[in-house]
N, C-alpha and C positions, 0 to 999 in steps of 0.2 A: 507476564514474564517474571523471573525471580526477584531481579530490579524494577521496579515500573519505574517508567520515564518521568513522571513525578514527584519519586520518592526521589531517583536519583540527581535531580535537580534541587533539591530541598536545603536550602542554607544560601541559594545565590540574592546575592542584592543587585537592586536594578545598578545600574548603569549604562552608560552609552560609549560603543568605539571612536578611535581617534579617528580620521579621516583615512580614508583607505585601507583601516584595520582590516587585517586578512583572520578572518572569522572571529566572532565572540557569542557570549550566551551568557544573558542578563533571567530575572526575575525580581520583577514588585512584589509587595507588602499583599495582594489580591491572587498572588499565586500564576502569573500570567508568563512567560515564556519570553523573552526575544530574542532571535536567532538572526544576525547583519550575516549577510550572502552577496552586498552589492558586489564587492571589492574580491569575492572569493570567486566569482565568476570569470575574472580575467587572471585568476594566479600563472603566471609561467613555469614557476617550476614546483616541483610536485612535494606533499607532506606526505610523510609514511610514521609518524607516531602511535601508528595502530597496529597490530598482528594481530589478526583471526582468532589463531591458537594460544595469544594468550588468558584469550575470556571463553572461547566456545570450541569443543571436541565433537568432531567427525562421528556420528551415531548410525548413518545408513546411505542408502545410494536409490535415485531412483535413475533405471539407465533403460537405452531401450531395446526389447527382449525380441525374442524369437514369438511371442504369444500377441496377436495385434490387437487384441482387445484392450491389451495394457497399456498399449503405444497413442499418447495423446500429445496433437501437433500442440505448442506454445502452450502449456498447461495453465492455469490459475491455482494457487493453494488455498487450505484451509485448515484451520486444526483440527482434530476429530479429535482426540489422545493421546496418552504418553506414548501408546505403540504406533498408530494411525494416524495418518492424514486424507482428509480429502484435497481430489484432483480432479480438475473440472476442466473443459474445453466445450467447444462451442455445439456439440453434441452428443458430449458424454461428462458425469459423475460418478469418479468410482474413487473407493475406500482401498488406498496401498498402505501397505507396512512401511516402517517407518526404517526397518531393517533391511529390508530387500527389494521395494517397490512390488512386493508379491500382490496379485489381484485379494483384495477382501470380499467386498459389494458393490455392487452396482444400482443407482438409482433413478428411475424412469431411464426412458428410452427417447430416439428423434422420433417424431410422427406428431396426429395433431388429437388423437384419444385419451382415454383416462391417463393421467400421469407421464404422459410425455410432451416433449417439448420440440420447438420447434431449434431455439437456439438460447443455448444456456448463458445467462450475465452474470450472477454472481452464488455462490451459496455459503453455507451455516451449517454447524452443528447447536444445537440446543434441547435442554432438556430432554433427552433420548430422542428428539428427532431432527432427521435433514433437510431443510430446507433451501429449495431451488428455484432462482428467479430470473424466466424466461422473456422473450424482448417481446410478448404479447400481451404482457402486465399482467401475467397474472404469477404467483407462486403455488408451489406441489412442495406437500409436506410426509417427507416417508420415516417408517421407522429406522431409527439409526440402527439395529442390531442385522437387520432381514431386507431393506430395502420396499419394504410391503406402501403401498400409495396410500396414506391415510387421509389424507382429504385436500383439496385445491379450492384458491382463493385469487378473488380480480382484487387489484387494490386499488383501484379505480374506473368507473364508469366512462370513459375515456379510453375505448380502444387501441384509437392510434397512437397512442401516446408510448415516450421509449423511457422507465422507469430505471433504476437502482435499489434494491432492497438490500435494507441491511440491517443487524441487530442492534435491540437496547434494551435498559435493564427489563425484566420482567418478562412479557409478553409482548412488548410493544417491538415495533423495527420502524424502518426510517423509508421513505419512500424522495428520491430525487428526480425532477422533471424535467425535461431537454426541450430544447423550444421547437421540438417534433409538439408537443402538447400544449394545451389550452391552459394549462398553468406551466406559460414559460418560467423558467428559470427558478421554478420555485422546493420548496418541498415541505412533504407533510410526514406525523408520525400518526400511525396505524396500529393498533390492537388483533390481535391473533386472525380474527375473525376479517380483516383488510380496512376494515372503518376507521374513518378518519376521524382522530383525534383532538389533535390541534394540529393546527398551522406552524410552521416553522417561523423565524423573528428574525434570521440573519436574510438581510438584504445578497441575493445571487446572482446579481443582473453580468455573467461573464461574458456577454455581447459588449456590452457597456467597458469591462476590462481590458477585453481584446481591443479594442480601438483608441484606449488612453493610452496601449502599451505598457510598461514596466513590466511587474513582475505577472508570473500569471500561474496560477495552482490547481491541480486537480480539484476538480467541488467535491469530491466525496472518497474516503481515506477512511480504513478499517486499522485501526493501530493502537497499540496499547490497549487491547479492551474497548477499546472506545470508535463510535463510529463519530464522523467528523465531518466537516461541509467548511470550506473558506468561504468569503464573503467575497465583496466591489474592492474592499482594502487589502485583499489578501492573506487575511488571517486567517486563524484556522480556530474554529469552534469546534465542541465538542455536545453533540446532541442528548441529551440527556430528556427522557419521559415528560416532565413537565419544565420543561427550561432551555435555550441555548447558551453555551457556558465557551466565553471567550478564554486561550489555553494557550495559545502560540502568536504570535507576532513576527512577521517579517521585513525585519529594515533594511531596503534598500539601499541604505546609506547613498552616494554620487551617481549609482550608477545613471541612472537615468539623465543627469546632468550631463556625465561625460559624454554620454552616445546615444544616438538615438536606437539602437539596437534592441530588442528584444531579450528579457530575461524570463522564461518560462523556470515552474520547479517541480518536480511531478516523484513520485517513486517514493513517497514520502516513509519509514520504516523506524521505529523505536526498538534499539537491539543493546537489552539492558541499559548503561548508561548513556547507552551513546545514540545520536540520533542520525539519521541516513539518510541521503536527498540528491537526489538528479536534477542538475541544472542545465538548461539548456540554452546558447543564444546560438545566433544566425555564423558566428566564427567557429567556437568550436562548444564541445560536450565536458560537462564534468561531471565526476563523482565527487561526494564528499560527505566525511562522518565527522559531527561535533561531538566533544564528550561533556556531557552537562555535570562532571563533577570538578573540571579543572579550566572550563569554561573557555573553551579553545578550539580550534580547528587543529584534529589532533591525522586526517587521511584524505588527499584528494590522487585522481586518477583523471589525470584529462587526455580526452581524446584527440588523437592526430591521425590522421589517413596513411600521411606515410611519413617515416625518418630515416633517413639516409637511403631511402628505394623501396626500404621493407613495408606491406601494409602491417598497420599497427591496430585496425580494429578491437580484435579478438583479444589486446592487453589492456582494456578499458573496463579496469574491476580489480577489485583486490586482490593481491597475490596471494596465493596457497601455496606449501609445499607440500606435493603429495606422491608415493609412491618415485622420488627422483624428477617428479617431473614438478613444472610452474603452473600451477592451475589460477584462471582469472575469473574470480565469482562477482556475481551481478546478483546481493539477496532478492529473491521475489516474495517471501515470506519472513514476518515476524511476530509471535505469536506466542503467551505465557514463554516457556522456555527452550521454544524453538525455533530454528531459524533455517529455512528452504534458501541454497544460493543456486542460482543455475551455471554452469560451465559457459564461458564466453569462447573458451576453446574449443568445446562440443557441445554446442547448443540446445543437442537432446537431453545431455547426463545434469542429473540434479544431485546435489549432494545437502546432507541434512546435518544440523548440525543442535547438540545440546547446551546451554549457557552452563558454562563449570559453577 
């Protein structure tokens, strides 16, 4: 993105919140990140120091057409380029415009022959090709310009096993293990070719997390460039070719004292300076955007079922004005200097947005 989430953090000195402090954003002399969510978790009433439009302009729309090849349930994104994004679902990869959601390319098909897949996890653009990684462990590598099958790869001898591929610098990508596999909880980095590398160094025992309860984090996050795994402490590293590079920190500050409840964080999203995170406990749902340059909790949106009779679902996301009307976006994509939010009031319609 224009800002990286790095850069735009650059000059914060560590410190610590007062007790109950409702959001902050620290960094040490080591470049590390900490982001207090205990206390942000239970806010009552809501922050809105944030508008959409004052940092990112409306560039295209992906909505759904009259053509059903285009039409994909709950989509996944991914960058492809300034005009393109890829769109993936759980049997299909295709290349839409960035301006109209118009079809570009399609890459492999469902079935179980060359180049297709049975059900799509995640994919990548790099180096002029696509790559797509299927829940049989293996990846299909097409050309990005024609969608042509250029070669597939297992990344492990380990059939049953239910993977995560993702990218790092070079040639390498990141492989994540679910304790479907004989390397529970684990993950390795692999070289083009699927061969394992080295072994990964952050401890991922999230059987072990879930039962301590507190916080609890997606293991594996594509953001900023960077592909990423939190650990047992719920940090969030960053995997890097020969190294894991600890980046973000999360302090719970009381929470766990005051209640025995559950704090999950998931959705995790870097949108220029600001950083974006779904919190979850057993009461209620939050959104919320810290800005790492004023080092605040500057937007939350929490969810309530109903207020005064009305459901209130579908207002759980940032407000938009669009066209006269209140649109509530839920980003699903953040990426160099684009940002995918889906419609929480139309659940199909995407809207795309460029960082000014």
């Amino acid at each position: 993105m224009a800002a990286t989430l790095v850069a735009a953090a650059a000059g914060l000195t560590a410190c610590r919140p007062a007790p109950g402090a409702d959001g902050f954003v620290g960094k040490d002399a080591k470049g590390v990140i900490t982001l207090a969510i205990g206390a942000t978790a239970d806010l009552a009433e809501p922050v809105s120091a944030f508008r959409l439009t004052d940092h990112f302009e409306e560039v295209g729309t992906i909505l759904p057409g009259d053509d059903p090849s285009t039409y994909l349930m709950n989509p996944g994104f991914a960058y492809f380029d300034e005009e393109s994004v890829l769109a993936f679902a759980r049997d299909r990869v295709l290349r839409l415009s960035i301006r109209d959601g118009s079809f570009l390319c399609a890459y492999g098909r469902p079935g179980r022959g060359p180049g297709e897949y049975i059900q799509t996890d995640q994919c990548y653009v790099r180096g002029g090709e696509v790559y797509v990684n299927d829940i049989l462990s293996n990846y299909h590598v097409y050309a990005a310009e024609d969608g042509k099958l250029l070669r597939e790869a297992p990344v492990a001898e380990d059939r049953s096993q239910f993977n995560i591929l993702g990218p790092l610098e070079g040639e390498y990508s990141l492989v994540c293990y679910s304790s479907m596999s004989t390397k529970d909880h684990l993950f390795d980095v692999v070289d083009a070719s699927g061969k394992v590398v080295r072994e990964g160094s952050v401890p991922v025992d999230f059987e072990e997390a879930r039962r301590q309860g507190g916080i609890r984090l997606g293991r594996y996050v594509r953001m900023n460039g960077y592909t990423c795994v939190s650990d047992d402490n719920y940090d969030l590293y960053r995997v890097l070719p020969k190294r894991d590079e600890l980046w973000i920190r999360f302090d719970r500050g009381d929470y766990t004292q005051r209640s025995d409840r559950r704090l999950s964080v998931d959705n995790l999203k870097a949108i220029g300076p600001f950083f974006y995170l779904e919190l979850h406990t057993d009461r209620t749902d939050v959104m919320a955007i810290y800005d790492l340059d004023s080092r605040r909790l500057v937007f939350t949106s929490t969810y309530s079922a109903q207020k005064d009779g009305v459901e209130r679902y579908h207002t759980w996301g940032i407000p938009y004005e669009r066209d006269g009307e209140t649109l509530y976006l839920q980003p699903v994509m953040a990426e160099r200097d684009l940002l995918v939010c889906r419609d929480r009031t139309e659940p199909d319609n995407y809207y795309i947005f460029r960082q000014k």
